[in-house]
C-alpha positions as CSV (number, residue, x, y, z in Angstrom):
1,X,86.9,173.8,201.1
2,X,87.6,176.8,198.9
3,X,91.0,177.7,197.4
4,X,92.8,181.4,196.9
5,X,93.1,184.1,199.3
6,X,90.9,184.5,202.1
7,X,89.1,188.1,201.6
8,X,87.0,188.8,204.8
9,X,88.2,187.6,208.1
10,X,86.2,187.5,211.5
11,X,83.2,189.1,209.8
12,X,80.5,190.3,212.4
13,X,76.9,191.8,211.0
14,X,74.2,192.8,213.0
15,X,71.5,191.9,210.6
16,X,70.6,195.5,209.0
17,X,73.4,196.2,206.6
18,X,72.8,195.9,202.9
19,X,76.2,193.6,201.9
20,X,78.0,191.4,203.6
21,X,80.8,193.8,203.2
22,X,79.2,196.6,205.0
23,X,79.9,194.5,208.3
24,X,82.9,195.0,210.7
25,X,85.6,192.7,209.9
26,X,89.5,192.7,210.4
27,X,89.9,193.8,207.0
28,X,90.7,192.8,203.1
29,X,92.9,189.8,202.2
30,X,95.2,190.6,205.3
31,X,94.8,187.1,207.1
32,X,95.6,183.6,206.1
33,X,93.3,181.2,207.6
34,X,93.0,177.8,206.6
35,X,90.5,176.6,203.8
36,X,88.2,174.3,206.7
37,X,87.0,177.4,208.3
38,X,85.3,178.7,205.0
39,X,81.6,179.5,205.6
40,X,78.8,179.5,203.6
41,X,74.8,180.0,203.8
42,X,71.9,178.5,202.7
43,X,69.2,180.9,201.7
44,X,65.6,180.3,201.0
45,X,63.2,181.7,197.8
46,X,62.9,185.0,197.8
47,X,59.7,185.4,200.0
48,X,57.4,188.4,197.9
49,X,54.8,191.1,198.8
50,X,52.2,192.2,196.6
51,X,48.8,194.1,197.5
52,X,45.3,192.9,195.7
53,X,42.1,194.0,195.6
54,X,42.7,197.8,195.8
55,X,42.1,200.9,193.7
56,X,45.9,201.0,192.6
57,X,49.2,199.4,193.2
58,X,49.7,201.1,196.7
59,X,46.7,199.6,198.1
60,X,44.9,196.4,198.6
61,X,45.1,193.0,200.7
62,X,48.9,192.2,201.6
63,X,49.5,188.8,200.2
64,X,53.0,187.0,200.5
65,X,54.8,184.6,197.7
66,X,56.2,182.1,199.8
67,X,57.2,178.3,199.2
68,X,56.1,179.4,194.9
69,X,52.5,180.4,196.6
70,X,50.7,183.7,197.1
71,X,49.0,183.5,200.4
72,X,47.6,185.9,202.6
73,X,48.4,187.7,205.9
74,X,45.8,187.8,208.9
75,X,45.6,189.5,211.7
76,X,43.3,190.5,214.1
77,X,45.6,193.3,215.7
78,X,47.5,194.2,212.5
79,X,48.8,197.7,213.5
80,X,50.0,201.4,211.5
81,X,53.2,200.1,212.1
82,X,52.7,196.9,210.2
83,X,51.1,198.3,207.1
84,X,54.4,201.2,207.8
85,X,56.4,197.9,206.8
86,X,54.5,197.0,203.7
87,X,54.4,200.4,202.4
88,X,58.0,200.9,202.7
89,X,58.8,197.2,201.3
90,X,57.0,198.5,198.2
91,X,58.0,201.2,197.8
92,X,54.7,203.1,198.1
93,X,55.5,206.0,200.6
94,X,53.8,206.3,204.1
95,X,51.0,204.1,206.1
96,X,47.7,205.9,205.9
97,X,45.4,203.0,207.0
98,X,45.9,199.4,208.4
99,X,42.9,197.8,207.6
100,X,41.6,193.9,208.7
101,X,38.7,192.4,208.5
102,X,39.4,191.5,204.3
103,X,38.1,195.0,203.3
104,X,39.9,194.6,200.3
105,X,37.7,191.2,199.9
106,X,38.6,187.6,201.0
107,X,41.9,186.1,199.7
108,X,42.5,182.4,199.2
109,X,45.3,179.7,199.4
110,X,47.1,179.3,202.6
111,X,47.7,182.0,205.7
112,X,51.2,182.5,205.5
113,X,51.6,185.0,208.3
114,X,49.8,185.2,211.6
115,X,49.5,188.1,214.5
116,X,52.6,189.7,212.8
117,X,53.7,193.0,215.3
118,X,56.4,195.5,213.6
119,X,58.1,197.9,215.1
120,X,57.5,199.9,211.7
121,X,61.4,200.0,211.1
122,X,62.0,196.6,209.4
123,X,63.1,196.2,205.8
124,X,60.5,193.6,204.9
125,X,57.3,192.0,206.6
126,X,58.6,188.4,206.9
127,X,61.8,190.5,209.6
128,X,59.0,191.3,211.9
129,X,57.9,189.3,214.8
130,X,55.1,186.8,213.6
131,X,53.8,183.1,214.5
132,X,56.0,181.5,212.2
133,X,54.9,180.7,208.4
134,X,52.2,178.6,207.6
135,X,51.4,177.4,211.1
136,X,47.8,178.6,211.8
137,X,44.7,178.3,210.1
138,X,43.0,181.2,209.8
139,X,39.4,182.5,208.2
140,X,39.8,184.9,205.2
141,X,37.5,186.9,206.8
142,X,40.6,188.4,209.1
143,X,42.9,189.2,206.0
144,X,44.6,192.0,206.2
145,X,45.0,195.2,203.8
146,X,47.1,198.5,203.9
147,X,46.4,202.1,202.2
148,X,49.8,203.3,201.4
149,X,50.4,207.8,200.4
């Protein structure tokens, strides 16, 4: 249990905002509620995205840090609106290719994400819909690369 005032009160996010304070609540430091109703969160590692392989930094294979290892991505159907995600994650403009088939050569170490599908509006890759992490197996040979503008 915590101690002092109790600054955020029925706080409810929907999962985009930036801060924790940037979701509705009742307002700041205006309720009492008991210590044994304190929350908290566990967070994992920051997952990261990098691109290898390419002709410069906004192009390559899309490989993810996860659990302290760089892994790689594959996808058979990897769509615009995925590489839309990784583009925009790194800060490298616009999507102008989603490429498979490891054109940006074969990566190695572990497949961390599998038949990922974006809708191309999500703030990082690991938010889109994928297989889970680390579950398949899956030939280099499908890795998966991006051209970003």
């Amino acid at each position: 249990e915590g101690s002092g005032p109790t600054w955020l009160y029925r706080v409810n996010c929907r999962g985009d905002e930036s801060t924790l304070w940037n979701c509705s609540h009742r307002g700041w430091g205006v309720f009492t509620c008991p210590h044994y109703f304190d929350t908290g969160v566990i967070c994992s590692g920051a997952d990261e995205l990098r691109l290898s392989n390419g002709t410069g930094p906004c192009s390559g294979r899309v490989e993810v840090k996860h659990e302290e290892q760089w892994g790689t991505v594959c996808d058979g159907d990897w769509t615009i609106e995925d590489a839309e995600v990784v583009c925009k994650q790194l800060q490298c403009g616009s999507a102008v290719q989603a490429l498979n088939r490891a054109l940006f050569g074969e990566g190695s170490g572990p497949t961390w994400l599998y038949r990922v599908n974006c809708r191309g509006d999500e703030s990082t890759l690991w938010n889109c819909s994928h297989r889970g992490w680390g579950v398949f197996t899956c030939p280099h040979y499908f890795d998966t690369g991006v051209i970003c503008s």
